[in-house]
N, C-alpha and C positions, 0 to 999 in steps of 0.2 A: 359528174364526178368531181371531187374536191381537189383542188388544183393543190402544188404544191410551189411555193416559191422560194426562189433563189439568189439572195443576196449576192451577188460579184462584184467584188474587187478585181481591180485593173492597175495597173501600172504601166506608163508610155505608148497606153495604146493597145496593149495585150492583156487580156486577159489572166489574172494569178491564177496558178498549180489548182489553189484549193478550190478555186470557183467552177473549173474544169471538174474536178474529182467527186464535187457536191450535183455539178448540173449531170453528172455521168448517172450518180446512185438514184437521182430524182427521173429520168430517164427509164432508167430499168425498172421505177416501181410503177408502171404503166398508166399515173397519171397524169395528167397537163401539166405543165412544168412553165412557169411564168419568168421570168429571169427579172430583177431589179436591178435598174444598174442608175447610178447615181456619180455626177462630178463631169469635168471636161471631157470630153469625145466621147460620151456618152451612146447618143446615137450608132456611133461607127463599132462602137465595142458590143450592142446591143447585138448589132448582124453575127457578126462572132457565138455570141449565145444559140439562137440557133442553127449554128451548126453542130455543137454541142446538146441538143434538147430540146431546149428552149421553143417554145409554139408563140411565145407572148412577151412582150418586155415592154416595161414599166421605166421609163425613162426620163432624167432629168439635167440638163449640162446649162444652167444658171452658171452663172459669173458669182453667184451668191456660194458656189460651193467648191469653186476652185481651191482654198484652202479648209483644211478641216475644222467645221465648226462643230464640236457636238452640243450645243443648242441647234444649230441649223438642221441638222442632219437626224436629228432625234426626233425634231416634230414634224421633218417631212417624211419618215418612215415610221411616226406615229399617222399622222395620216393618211396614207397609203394601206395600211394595215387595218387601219378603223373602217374605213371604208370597203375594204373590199373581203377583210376576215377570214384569212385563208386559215385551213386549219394548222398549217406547218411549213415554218417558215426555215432555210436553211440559210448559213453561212458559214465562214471557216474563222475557227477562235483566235482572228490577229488581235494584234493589238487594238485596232480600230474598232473593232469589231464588239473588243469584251468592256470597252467604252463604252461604245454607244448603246447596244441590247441591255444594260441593265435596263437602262432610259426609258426604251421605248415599253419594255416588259411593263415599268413602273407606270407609265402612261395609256397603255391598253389593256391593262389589268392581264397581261399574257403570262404564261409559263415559261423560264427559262432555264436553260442548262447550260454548260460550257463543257471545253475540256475532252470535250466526248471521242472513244477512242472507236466503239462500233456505235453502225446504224443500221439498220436492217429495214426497210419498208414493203416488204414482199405482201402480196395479197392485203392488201391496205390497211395492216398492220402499222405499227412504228418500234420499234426493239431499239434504244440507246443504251448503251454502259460509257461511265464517263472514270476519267483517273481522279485518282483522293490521293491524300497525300503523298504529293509530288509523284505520283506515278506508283507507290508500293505497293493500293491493290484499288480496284475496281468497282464501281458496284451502279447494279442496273436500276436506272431511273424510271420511274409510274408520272402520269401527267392525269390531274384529277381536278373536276372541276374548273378548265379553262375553255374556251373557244380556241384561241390561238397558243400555240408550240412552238417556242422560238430556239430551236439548238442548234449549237456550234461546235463543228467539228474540227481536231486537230490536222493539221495538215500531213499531208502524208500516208490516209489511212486508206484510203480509198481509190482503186485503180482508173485511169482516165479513158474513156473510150474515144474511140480512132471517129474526127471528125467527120461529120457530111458537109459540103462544101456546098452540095445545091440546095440544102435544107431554107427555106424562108421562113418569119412569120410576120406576126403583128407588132406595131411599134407603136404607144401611149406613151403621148408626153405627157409629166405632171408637173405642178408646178411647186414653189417653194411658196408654204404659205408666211402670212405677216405675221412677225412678230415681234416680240418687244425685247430684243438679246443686252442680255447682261454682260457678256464678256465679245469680244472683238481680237480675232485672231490676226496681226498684220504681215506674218510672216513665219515661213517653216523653214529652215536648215534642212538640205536636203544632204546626204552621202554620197560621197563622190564615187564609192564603188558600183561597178557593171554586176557583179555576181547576186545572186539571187538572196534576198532578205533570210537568214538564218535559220527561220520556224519554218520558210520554204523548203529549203536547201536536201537535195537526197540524198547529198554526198557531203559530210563536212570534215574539212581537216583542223585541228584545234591547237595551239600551243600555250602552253606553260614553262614556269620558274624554269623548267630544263634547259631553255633556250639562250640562257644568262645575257643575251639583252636584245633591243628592239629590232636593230638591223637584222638579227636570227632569223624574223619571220619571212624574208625572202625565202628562205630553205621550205616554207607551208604556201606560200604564196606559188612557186614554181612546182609542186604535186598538186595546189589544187587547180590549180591554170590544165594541168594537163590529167586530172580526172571530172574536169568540170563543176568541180566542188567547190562550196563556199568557205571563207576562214573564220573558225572563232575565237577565242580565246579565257583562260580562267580567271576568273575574281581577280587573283593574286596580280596577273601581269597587268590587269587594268587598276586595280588602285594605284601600280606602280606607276601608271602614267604610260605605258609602253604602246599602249592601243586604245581607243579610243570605246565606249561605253557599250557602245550600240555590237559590239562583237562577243560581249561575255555569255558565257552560256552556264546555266547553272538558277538554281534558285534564288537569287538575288537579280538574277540576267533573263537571259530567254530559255525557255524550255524547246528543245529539238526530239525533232519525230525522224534522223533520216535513217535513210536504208542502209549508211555504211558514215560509221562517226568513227575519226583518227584520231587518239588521241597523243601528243607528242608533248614528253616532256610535262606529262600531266601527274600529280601524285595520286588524282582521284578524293578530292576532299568531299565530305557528305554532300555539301552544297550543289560540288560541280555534280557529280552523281546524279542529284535528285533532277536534273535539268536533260539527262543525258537518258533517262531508261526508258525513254520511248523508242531509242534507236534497235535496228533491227540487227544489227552489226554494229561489235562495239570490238575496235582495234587499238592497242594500248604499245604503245611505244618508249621504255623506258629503262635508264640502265639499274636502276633501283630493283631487284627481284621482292621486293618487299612492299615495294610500293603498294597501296588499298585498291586502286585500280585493276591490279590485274586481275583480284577477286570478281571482279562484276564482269571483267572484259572476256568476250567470245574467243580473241584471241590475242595474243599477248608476243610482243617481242624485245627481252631484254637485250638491251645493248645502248652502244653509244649512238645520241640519234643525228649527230652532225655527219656518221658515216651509212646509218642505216636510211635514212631520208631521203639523200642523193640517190643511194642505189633503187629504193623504190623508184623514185623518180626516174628514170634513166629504164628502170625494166619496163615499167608501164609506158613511158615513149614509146619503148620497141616494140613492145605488146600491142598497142592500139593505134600503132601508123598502119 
């Protein structure tokens, strides 16, 4: 039977949301499920795969990949792939991710997609539909003419099943082969934030211009502390300097898939929009009744949000101690 493989991303040791939710759907379509996993604690992270799915992992924890290189990264997942040809390969559309798979597409003459909001692989089938512009409508992808199927799915689309703990498999090392790198990455700036990377994130609370200045976001910082949410922010407050790049959400930022997106103090500009319509819950906070926002938002609360914030804050305390 035609295995399927699973690209997994990690972070500190655990396993990411979307490598869960990718090895959960590969799982249910009843066949072999290989996990890759690539970078430091490699090994340790592989175990984790199958308890999740995974029968087989493909592993590599080189010193050569402690930081991200995509020359490095691109021709050891070119050859992994050349070699073993699976027909469909999964990962989840981070950023690393929509990096590297052009790469390796280009180098194993593979098929790829991105973006993708369904997957369906029941009866060994494949059903992808992926978002077109910026998310305003949909349309279902055909794979014709390749050996290998490389798509990436958005996070968030896909339900996570309840681990097996006793589950074992098989662990392949591979190595990093030679070659001749053009570029030398000597160092990544890492975020000082614990909260979960934004395209993660299930729950995001977001501020804008409303906030009229930077210390404000303690008021987004103390609701998402206590719904476990991540914080973003719109174009507007990061060109101002107010927050830092890696928090903007929107078309120029990060596109978000969560289950419940706050928007505070947002006008709702096209940009921020386009970034935002994957969420499944879209909650809009602002004292503007006119604002473009509330047209898209599921639910809507005009008011002042220096007094409406706190009180969330403070019900959802009470609510969930």
């Amino acid at each position: 039977m035609v295995s399927v493989f699973v690209f997994c991303e990690f972070q500190h040791g655990q396993l990411k949301k979307g490598a869960l939710e990718l090895l959960g759907a590969a799982k249910q379509s009843g066949r072999p499920v290989v996990s890759v996993v690539l970078g430091p604690e490699a090994p340790s992270v592989a175990l984790q795969t199958f308890h999740y799915g995974a029968q087989k992992a493909l592993v590599c924890d080189s010193k050569d990949l402690v930081l991200y290189n995509s020359e490095i990264y691109a021709d050891l997942l070119s050859l992994i792939i050349s070699e073993h040809r699976p027909e469909l390969v999964l990962a989840s559309s981070s950023l690393l991710a929509r990096d590297l798979f052009p790469r390796v597409a280009a180098r194993t003459d593979s098929a790829y997609t991105s973006d993708c909001t369904e997957l369906n692989l029941k009866e060994g089938g494949l059903h992808v539909r992926r978002a077109l512009y910026s998310g305003k409508c949909s349309a279902s992808v055909n794979f014709k003419n390749c050996a290998t199927k490389l798509v990436l799915m958005k996070q968030n689309q896909l339900p996570i099943l309840a681990p097996d703990i006793t589950r074992t498999g098989e662990v392949v090392t591979v190595k990093v082969p030679s070659s001749d790198l053009k570029t030398l990455v000597k160092e990544v700036v890492m975020g000082t934030s614990k909260k979960l990377d934004l395209t993660e994130a299930n729950i995001i609370v977001s501020g804008g211009r409303g906030l009229r200045e930077p210390g404000n976001f303690s008021l987004l910082e103390a609701l998402a502390d206590t719904l476990g949410a991540s914080v973003g922010a719109s174009r507007a407050v990061v060109d101002a300097g107010w927050v830092p790049h890696g928090m903007q959400v929107g078309q120029t930022g990060k596109t978000v898939n969560p289950s419940l997106y706050i928007a505070v103090g947002i006008s709702g500009a096209i940009q921020h929009m386009a970034g935002i319509m994957g969420s499944k819950v879209i909650v809009a906070i602002n004292k503007d009744p006119e604002a473009p926002i509330f047209q898209k938002a599921t639910f809507g609360i005009v008011g002042d949000l220096f007094e409406v914030v706190p009180q969330l804050t403070a019900e959802f305390k009470r609510t969930l101690s």
